[in-house]
C-alpha positions, -999 to 999 in steps of 0.1 A, spaced: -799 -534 -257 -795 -532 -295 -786 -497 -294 -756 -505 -266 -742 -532 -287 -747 -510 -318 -728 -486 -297 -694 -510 -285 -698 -526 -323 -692 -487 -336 -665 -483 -313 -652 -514 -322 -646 -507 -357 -635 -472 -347 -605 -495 -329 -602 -513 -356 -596 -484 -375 -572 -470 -352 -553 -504 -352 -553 -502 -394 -538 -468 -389 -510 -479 -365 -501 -507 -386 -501 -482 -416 -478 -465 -398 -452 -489 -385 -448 -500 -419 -436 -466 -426 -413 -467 -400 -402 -499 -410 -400 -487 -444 -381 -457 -433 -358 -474 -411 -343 -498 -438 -337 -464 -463 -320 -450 -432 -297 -480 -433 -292 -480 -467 -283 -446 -468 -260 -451 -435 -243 -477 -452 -237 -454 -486 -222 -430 -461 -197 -458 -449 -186 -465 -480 -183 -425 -493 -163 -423 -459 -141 -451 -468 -139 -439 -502 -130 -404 -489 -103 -415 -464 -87 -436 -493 -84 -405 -517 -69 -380 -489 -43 -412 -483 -38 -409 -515 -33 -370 -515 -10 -372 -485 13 -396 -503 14 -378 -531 23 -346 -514 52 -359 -495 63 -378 -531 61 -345 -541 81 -328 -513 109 -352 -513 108 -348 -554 111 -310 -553 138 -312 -525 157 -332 -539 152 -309 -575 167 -280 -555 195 -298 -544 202 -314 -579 197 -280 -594 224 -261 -566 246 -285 -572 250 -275 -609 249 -239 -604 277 -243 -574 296 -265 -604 288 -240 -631 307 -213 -609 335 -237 -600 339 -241 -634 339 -206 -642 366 -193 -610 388 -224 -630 388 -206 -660 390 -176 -645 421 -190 -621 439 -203 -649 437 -169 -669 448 -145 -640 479 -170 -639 483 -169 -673 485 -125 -670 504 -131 -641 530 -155 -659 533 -130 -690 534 -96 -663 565 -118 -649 582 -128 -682 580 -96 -688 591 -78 -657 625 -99 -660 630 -96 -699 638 -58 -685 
């Protein structure tokens, strides 16, 4: 009889054992799982911190767009006054010639 109870006591603490193990364990998992929110919720935050940034870039870009368009058309606008400019001079000399060609067509 002492060697049977010797026997369930042995697998008792075997259990025992066992059990210390699985607890061991679970707090591992628990451990585990809270790191795995912590790092879900850092992952949120780079995410939100990510989508803010290319918001950021988008604006900036169309800012940019509308900037350099409207550069171009500034910029065409002086060269199509630079040329206007220049056929007026250019206008008012060939009238001048003209003028003198006739003055002096008649003085013959």
């Amino acid at each position: 009889m002492d060697e049977t109870l010797n026997q369930i006591l042995s697998e008792l603490k075997g259990l025992r054992t066992g059990l210390d193990g699985v607890r061991t364990d679970i707090t591992d998992i628990r451990t585990d799982i809270t790191d795995m929110r912590t790092d879900i919720t850092d992952l949120q935050t780079d995410i939100t911190d990510l989508k803010q940034g290319q918001k950021r870039i988008e604006d900036g870009q169309e800012r940019l767009q509308k900037n350099l368009v409207a550069s171009v058309g500034d910029y065409t606008e002086k060269i199509i006054d630079h040329f206007d400019d220049k056929t007026d001079v250019l206008n008012n000399r060939v009238f001048k010639v003209e003028s003198e060609v006739k003055n002096l067509s008649r003085q013959q």
